[in-house]
C-alpha positions in Angstrom: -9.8 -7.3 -0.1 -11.7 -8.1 -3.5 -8.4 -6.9 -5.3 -7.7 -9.1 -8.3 -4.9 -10.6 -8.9 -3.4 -13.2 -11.7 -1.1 -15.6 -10.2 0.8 -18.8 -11.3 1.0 -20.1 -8.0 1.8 -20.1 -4.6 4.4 -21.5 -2.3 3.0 -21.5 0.7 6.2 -22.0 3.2 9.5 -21.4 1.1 13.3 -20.5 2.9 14.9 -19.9 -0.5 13.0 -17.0 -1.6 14.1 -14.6 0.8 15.2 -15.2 4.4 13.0 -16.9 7.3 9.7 -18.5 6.1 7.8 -16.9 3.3 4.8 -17.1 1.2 5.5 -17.0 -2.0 3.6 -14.9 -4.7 4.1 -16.2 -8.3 2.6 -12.6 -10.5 1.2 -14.3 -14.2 2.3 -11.9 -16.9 6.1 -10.8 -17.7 7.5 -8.8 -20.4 10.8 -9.5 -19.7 11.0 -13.0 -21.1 15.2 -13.6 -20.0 16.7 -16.2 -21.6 16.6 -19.7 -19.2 14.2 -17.6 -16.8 13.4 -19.8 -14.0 9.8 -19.6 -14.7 8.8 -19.3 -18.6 5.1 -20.7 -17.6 4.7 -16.9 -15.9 5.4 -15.0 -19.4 1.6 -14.8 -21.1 -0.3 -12.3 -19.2 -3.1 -14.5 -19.9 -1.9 -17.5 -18.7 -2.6 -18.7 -14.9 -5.4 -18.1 -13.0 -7.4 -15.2 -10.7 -7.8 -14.7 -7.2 -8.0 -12.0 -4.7 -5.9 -10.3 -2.3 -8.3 -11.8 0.6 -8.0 -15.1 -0.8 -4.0 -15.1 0.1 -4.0 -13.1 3.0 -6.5 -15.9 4.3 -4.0 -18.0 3.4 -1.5 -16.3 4.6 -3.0 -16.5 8.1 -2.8 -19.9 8.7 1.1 -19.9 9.5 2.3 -17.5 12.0 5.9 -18.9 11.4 5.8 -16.4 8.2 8.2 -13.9 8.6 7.1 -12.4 5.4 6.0 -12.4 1.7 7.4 -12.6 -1.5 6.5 -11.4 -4.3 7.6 -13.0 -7.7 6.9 -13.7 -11.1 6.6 -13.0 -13.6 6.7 -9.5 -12.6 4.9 -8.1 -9.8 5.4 -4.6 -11.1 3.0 -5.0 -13.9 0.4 -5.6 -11.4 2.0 -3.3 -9.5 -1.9 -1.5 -7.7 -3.1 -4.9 -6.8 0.1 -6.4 -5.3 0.6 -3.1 -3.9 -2.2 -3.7 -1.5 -1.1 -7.5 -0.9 1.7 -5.8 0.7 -0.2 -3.2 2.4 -2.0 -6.1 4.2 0.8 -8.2 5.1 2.8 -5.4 6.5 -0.6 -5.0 8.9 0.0 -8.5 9.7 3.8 -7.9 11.1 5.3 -9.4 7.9 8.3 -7.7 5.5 7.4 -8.0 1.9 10.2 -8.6 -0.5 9.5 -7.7 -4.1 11.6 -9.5 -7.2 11.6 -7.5 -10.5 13.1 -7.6 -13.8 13.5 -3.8 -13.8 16.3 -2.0 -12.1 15.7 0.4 -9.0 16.4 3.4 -11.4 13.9 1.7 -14.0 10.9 1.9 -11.5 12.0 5.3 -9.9 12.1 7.1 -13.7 9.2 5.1 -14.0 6.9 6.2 -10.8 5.0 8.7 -12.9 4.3 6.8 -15.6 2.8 3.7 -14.2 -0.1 3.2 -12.3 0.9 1.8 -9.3 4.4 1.8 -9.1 5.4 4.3 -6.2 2.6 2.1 -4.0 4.2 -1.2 -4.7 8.0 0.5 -4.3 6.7 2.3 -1.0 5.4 -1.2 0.2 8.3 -3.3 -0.6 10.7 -3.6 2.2 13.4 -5.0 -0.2 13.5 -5.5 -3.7 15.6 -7.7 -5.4 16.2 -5.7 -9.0 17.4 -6.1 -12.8 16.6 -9.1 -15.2 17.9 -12.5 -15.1 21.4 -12.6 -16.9 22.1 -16.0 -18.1 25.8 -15.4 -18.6 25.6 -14.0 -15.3 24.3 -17.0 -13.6 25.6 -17.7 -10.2 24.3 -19.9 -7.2 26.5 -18.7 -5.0 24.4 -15.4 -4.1 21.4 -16.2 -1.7 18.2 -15.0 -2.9 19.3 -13.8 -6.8 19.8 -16.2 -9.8 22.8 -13.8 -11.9 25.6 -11.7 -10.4 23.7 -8.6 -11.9 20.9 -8.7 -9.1 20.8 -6.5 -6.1 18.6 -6.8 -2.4 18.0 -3.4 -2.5 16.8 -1.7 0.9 14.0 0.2 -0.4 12.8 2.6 2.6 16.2 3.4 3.4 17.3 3.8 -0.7 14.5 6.1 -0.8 15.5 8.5 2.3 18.9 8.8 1.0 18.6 9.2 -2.2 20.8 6.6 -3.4 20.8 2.6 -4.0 21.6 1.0 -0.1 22.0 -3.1 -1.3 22.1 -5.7 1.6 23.9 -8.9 1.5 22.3 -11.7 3.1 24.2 -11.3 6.4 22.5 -8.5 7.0 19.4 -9.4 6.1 19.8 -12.4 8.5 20.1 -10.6 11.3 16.5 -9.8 10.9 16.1 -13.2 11.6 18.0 -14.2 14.6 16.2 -16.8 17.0 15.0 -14.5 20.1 
């Protein structure tokens, strides 16, 4: 668990980043650079600061209200190996692992082949919230996105049948229902 990674941060309980409690994982480095991006500080890949993959899963640890991680940014897919196996772990603790990116589904799919990393951090995202931030777009009426472009993407099931499967929140809630 002496993967790298570069973060800008942490949350360590959030409900706005996906549903139930999460731990939020803020990726340093994003190529993206949407106009009024929520996090502009996450841009310069050499910005932030390093840490390892065992150094959040301890973290991590400490709550077992988590009902998952997410993973944000900047963009998580140009890290894609290393949070690849943050999600790996996680999913050995019982947690889902949500993955924001600026790309769309498509995007990363053409691009499987191409970049290191990729298919691991697709194959260990449960969902994936896809497609730049699009100012003129912008909505706050859509849990979980930040422009009406934006999709929660059911990866595992997107991937058996061979099309895009989105979820609205009320599905993803039910997930969540106290037992």
């Amino acid at each position: 668990m002496n993967t790298k990674l570069r973060l800008a941060g942490v949350i360590k309980e959030s409900i706005v980043d996906g549903p139930g409690w999460r731990f939020v994982v803020f990726a340093q480095g994003c190529p993206h650079n949407c106009e009024s991006c929520h996090n502009p500080q996450t841009h310069d890949p050499d910005g932030g600061y390093e840490t390892t993959v065992g150094n959040i899963i301890n973290e991590v640890e400490k709550n077992p209200l988590l009902k998952g991680i997410t993973l944000s940014g900047g963009e998580p897919f140009w890290q894609a190996l290393s949070f690849s196996v943050l999600a790996k772990k996680a999913h050995e603790l019982g947690l889902d692992v949500i993955t924001y990116t600026g790309w769309t589904f498509n995007q990363i799919l053409a691009g499987l082949d191409a970049h290191e990393g990729w298919r691991e951090l697709l194959s260990e995202s449960d969902r994936l919230v896809d497609g730049r931030f699009i100012l003129e777009q912008k909505t706050l009426s859509l849990p979980f996105r930040g422009s009406k472009n934006q999709r929660i993407i059911n990866v595992k099931a997107s991937l058996s049948e061979g099309r895009v499967i989105e979820e609205n929140y009320e599905s993803i809630e039910e997930d969540y229902k106290p037992m």
